[in-house]
C-alpha positions as CSV (number, residue, x, y, z in Angstrom):
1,X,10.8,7.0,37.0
2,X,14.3,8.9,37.4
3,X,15.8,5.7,35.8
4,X,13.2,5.6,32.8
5,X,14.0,8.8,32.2
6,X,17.9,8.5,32.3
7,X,17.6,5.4,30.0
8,X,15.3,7.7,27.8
9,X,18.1,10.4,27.9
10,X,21.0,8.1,26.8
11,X,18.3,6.8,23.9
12,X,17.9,9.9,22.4
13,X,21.8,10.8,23.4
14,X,22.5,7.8,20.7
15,X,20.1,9.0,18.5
16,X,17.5,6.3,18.6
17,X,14.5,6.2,16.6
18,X,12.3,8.4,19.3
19,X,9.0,6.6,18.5
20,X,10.5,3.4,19.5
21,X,12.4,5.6,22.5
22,X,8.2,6.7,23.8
23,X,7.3,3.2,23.4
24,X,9.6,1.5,25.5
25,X,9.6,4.1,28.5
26,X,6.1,3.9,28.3
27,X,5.9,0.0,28.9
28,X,8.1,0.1,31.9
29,X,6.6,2.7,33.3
30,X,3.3,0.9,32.8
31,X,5.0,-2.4,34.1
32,X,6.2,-0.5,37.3
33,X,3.2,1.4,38.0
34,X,1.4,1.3,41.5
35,X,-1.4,-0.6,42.0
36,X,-4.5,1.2,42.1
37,X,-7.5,0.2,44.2
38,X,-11.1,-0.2,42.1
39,X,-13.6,2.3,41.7
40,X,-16.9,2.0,44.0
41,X,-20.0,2.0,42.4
42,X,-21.8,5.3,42.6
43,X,-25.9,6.2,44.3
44,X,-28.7,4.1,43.2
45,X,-30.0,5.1,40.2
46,X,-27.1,5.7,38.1
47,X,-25.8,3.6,35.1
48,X,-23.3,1.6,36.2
49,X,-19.9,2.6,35.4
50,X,-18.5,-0.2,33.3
51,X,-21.7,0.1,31.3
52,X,-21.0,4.0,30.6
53,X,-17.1,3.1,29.9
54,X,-18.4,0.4,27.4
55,X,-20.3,2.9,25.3
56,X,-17.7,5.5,25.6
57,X,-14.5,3.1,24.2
58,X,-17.3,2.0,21.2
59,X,-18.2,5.7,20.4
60,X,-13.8,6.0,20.5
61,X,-13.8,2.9,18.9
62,X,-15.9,3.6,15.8
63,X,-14.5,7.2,15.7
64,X,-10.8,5.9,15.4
65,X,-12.2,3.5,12.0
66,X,-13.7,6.3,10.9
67,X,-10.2,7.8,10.8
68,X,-8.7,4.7,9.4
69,X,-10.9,4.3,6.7
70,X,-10.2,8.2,6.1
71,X,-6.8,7.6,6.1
72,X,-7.0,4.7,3.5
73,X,-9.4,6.7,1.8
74,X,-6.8,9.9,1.3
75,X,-3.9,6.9,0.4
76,X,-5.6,5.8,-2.5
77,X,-6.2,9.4,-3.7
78,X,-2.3,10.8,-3.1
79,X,-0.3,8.4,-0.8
80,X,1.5,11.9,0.1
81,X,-1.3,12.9,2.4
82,X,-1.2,9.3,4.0
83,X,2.4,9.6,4.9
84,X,2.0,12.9,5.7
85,X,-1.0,12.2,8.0
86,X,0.8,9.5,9.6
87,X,4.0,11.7,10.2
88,X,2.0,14.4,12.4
89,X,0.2,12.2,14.0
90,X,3.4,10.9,15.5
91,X,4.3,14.6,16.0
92,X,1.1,15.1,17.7
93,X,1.2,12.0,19.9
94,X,4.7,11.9,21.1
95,X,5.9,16.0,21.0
96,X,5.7,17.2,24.7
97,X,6.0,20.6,25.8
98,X,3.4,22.5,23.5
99,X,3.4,23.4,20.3
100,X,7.0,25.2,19.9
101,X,8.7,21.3,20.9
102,X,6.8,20.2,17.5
103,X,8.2,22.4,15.1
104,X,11.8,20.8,14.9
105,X,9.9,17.4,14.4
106,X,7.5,18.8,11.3
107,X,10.5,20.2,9.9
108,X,12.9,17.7,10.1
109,X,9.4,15.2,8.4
110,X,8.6,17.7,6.0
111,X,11.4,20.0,4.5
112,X,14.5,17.6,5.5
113,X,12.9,13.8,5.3
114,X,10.5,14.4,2.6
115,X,11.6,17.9,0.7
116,X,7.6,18.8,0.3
117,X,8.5,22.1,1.1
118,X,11.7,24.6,1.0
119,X,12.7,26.0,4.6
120,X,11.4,29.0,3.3
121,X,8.1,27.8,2.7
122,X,7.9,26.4,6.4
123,X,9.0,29.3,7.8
124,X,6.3,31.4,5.8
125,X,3.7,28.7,7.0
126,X,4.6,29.3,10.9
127,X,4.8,33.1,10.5
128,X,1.1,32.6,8.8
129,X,0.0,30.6,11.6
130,X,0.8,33.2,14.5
131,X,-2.2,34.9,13.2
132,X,-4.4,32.1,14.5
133,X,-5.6,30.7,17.8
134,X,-2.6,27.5,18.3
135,X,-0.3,28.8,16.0
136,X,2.1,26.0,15.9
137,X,0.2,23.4,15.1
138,X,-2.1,25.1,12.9
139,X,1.0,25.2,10.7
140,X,0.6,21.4,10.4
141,X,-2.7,22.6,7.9
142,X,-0.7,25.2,5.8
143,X,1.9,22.2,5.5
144,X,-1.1,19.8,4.3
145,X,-2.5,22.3,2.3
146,X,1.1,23.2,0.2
147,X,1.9,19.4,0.0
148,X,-2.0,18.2,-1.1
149,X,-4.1,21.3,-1.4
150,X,-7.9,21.0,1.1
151,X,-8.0,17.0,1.9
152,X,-3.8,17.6,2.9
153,X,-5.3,20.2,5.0
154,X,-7.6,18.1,6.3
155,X,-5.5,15.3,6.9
156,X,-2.6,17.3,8.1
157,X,-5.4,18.4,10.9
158,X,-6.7,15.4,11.8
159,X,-3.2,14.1,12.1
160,X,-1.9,16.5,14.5
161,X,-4.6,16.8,16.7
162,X,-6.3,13.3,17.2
163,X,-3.6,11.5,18.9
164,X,-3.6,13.7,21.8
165,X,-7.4,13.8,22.2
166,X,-7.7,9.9,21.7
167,X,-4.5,10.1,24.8
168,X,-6.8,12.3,26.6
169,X,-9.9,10.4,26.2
170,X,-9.0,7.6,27.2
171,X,-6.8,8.3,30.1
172,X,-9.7,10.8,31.7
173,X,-11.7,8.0,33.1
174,X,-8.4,7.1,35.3
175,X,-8.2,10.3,36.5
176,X,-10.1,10.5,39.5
177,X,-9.4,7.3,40.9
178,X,-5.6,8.0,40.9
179,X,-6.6,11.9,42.7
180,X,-8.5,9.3,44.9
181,X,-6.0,7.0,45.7
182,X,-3.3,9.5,46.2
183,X,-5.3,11.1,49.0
184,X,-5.6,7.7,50.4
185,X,-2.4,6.7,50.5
């Protein structure tokens, strides 16, 4: 780990691209990662746990089209909020450290990449958001809103916040069996 992380450090020292930085840190440490012993099956009586997984990745499954075809959906209307969807869910999926670590990254999509709004305008939209619960990210809506007025919003909302909950859902399962395994070991 201390080495994926120094690699990681040098990355971002040279300014890779810090998508590409998140993918590859994440693929060794998934190719170096202690084996982990299987789950037992729980009292008689219950459903089976691959059965339960199995309906809970199609549920995931048919939620993240549904996101998709919402995302196509908003393309054909403005391809802004597409891009703009797209840009905060990266945000959302890869910005570590809260809320406060995110704002550099929306600004530097937003007001440097894109120029959808002055620095003035973001800075209005996070002094806005303080008055709400999650005030950070809730800026990611103002921004939607300003660039495509409600479906922006929308899509702005959905982009910042579904990466980490599809993250979450799907790494819960594996939870308890690695609580288990470090006790074990």
């Amino acid at each position: 780990m201390i080495l994926i992380a120094a690699l990681s450090f040098f990355a971002f020292f040279f300014q890779w691209n810090f998508v590409l930085i998140f993918v590859l840190a994440a693929a060794a440490g998934f190719a170096l990662r202690p084996k982990i012993p299987p789950m037992k099956a729980g009292p008689i009586g219950e459903v089976p746990l691959k059965v339960a997984r199995d309906k809970e990745y199609l549920v995931i499954g048919l939620l993240a089209a549904f996101i998709c075809a919402l995302l196509l959906f908003s393309y054909l209307i403005d391809p802004r909020i597409a891009i703009l969807s797209v840009g905060l869910s990266k945000i959302g999926a890869l910005a570590f450290g809260g809320g406060f670590t995110a704002i550099p990254l929306i600004q530097y999509e937003i007001v440097d990449r894109f120029q959808w709004l002055s620095t003035k305008e973001f800075l209005d939209g996070i002094a806005l958001g303080q008055v709400t619960p999650g005030p950070i990210l809730i800026t990611a809506t103002f921004v939607g809103y300003k660039v495509a007025n409600l479906l922006g919003a929308f899509m702005a909302t959905l982009g910042i916040f579904f990466p980490s909950f599809f993250i979450l859902v799907l790494v819960i399962p594996y939870h308890d069996r690695l609580r288990e395994w470090k006790r074990s070991g």
